[in-house]
C-alpha positions in Angstrom: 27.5 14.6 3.9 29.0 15.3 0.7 26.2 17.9 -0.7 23.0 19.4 1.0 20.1 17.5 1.5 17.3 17.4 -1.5 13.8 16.8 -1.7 14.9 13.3 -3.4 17.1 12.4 -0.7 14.6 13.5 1.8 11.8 11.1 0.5 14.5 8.6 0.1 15.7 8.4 4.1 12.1 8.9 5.8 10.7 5.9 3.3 13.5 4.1 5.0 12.7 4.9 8.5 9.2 4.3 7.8 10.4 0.6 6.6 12.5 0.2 9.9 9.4 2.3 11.5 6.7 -0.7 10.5 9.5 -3.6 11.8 9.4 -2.4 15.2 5.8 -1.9 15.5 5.4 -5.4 14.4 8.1 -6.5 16.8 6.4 -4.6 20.0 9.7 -2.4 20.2 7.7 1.0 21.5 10.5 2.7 22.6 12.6 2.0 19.4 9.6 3.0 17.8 8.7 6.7 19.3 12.8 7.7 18.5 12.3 6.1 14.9 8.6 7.8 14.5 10.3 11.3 16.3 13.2 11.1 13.4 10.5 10.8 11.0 8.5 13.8 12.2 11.7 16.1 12.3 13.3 14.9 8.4 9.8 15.3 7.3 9.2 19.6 8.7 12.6 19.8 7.6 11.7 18.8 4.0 8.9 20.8 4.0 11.0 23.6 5.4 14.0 23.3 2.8 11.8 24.7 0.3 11.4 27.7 2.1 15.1 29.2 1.2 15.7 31.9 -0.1 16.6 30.6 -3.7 13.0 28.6 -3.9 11.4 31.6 -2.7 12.8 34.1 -5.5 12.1 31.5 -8.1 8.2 31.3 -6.9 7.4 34.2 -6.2 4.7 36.2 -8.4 2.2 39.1 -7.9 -0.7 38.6 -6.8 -3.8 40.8 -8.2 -6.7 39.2 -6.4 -7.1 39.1 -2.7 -9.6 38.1 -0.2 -10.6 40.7 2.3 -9.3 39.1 5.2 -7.0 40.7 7.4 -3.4 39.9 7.5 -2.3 38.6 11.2 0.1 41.1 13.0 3.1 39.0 13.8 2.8 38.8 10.1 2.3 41.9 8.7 5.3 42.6 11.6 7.6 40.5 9.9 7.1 41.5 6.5 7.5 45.1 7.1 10.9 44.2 9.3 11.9 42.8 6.0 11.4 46.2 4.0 13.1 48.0 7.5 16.4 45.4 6.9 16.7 46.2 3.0 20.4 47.9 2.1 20.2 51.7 1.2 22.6 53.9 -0.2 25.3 54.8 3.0 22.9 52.7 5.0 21.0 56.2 5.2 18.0 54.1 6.5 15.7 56.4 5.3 12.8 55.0 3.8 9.5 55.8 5.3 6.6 52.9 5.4 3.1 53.7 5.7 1.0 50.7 6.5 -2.6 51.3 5.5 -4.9 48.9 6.7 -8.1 51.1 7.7 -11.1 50.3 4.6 -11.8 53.8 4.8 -8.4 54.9 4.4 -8.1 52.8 1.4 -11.8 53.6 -0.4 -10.6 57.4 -0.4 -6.9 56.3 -1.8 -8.8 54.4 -4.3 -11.2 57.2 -5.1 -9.0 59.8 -5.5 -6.4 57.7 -7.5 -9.3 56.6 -10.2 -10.4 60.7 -9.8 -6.8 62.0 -11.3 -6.0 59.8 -13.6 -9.6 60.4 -15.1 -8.8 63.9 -15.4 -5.6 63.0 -17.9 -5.4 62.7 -21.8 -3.5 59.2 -23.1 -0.9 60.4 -25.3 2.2 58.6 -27.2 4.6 59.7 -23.9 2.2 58.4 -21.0 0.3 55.0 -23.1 2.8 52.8 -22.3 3.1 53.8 -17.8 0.0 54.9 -17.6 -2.8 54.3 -20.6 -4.2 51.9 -18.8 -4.6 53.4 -15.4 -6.2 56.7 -17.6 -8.5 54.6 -19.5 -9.8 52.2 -16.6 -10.2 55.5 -14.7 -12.3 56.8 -17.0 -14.7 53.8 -17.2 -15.0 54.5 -13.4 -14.2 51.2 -12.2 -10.4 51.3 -11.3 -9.1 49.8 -8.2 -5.5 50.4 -8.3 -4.6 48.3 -5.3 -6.6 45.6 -6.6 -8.3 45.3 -3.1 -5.8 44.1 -1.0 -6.8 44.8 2.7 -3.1 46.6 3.3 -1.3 48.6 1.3 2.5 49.2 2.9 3.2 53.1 1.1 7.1 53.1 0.7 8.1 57.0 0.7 12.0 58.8 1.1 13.3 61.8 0.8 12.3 63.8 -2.9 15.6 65.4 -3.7 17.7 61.9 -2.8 19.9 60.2 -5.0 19.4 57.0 -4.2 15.2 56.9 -3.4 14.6 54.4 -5.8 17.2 52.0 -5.5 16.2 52.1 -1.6 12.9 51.9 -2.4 13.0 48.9 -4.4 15.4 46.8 -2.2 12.6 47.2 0.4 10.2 46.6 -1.5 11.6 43.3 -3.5 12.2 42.1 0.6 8.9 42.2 1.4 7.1 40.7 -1.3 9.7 37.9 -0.7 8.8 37.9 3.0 5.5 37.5 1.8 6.1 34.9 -0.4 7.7 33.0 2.7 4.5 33.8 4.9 1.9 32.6 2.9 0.5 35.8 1.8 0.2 37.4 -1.9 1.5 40.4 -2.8 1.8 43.3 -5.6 3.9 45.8 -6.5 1.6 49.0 -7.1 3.3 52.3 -8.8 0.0 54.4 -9.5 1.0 56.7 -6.0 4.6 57.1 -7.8 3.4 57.8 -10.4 1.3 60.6 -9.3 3.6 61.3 -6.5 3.6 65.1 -8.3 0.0 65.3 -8.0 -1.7 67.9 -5.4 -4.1 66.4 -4.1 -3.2 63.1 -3.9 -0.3 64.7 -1.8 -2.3 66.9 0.3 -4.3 63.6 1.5 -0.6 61.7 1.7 0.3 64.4 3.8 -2.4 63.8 6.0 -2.0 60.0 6.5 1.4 61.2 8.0 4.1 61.0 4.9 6.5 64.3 6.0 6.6 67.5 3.5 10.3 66.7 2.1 9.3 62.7 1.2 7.4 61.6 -1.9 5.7 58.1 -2.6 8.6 55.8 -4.9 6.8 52.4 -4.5 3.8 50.7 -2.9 2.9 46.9 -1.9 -0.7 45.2 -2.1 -0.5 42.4 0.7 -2.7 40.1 1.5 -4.2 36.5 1.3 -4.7 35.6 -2.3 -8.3 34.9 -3.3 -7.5 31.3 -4.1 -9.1 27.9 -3.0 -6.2 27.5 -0.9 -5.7 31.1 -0.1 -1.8 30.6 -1.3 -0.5 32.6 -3.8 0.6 31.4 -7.5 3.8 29.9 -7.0 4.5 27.8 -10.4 8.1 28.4 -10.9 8.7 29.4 -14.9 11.5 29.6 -17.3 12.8 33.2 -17.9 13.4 33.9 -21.2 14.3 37.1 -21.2 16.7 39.0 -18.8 19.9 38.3 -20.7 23.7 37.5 -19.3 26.5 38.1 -20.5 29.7 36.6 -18.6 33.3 38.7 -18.8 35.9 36.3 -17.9 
């Protein structure tokens, strides 16, 4: 085969079987007809699953901000967060820490104490652009930061580390690609970041288990998105910004 297989030349080889497929029903040739029909089966999962690569998956993937409350299935949730865990860090330190917070009460307090401290802040010309909105929404008393995902996977490292947001990000960036791949929705959430200096959204951090030397550098909303078909967006658009620039 001179160049991998397309979606065109996909459709083009199972409408062909399906023409040879029709022949020997016609012609009472059963046998003929389950290998044909089994040929069809296999080209037509593998079609279906050749959109599943990696490139496809980057270029469809987009956040998600409105889930339905269902839980995510474990061998799910498992593979996603084995995605973050295989994510390159800086001297393969492998040192990121995920908290996977699934328990509603768990995620009412997060919630309430997130909208709580940001309420208590001023929007000035430094903080409008990060966090303006997160202040002003907080203030209205109606902010839910995680945009009620059922899970939120808390990605924490080491505070005084060079690389904690470069690691950070590459296991983040996997998941919500593993996501992507699964089915599920997903959102990249900074509000714990960005109050990763904040006491008492620590002191309850520190509860739920993230260690004394770690701070919060990234978070992930996963979950089914609240769609007819419970799939997330996955239009693929131009980019238009995000500019190149080729040296020899």
């Amino acid at each position: 085969m001179d160049k991998q297989p397309d979606m065109e030349w996909f459709d083009y080889v199972i409408s062909k079987l399906e023409d040879v497929d029709d022949v020997l029903l016609m012609e009472g040739h059963q046998k003929s007809h389950k290998k044909v029909s089994d040929a069809i089966d296999l080209l037509t999962w593998s079609e279906e699953n050749l959109m599943k690569g990696a490139l496809p998956c980057i270029a469809s993937r987009h956040s998600t901000r409105k889930f339905k409350p269902e839980p995510i299935e474990e061998e799910k949730l498992r593979q996603v967060i084995e995605a973050g865990r295989q994510a390159p860090s800086g001297k393969n330190k492998q040192q990121n820490h995920f908290l996977v917070v699934r328990d509603k009460a768990v995620l009412d307090t997060l919630v309430r104490l997130v909208q709580e401290e940001f309420a208590k802040m001023e929007i000035t010309d430094e903080n409008s652009e990060d966090i303006g909105g997160a202040i002003r929404l907080s203030k209205k008393g109606n902010y839910v930061f995680k945009y009620n995902a059922p899970c939120l996977i808390i990605v924490a490292n080491k505070r005084n580390y060079g690389n904690r947001y470069a690691d950070t990000a590459c296991a983040i960036e996997n998941m919500m690609l593993a996501a992507n791949a699964l089915d599920l929705g997903s959102c990249w959430i900074n509000q714990l970041r960005w109050l990763k200096d904040n006491p008492v959204i620590m002191e309850y951090l520190y509860e739920l288990g993230l260690h004394e030397d770690e701070a919060v550098f990234g978070s992930l909303s996963i979950g089914y998105a609240d769609s007819e078909d419970g799939l997330p967006n996955r239009r693929e658009i131009p980019i238009k910004g995000n500019e190149v620039t080729y040296i020899g």
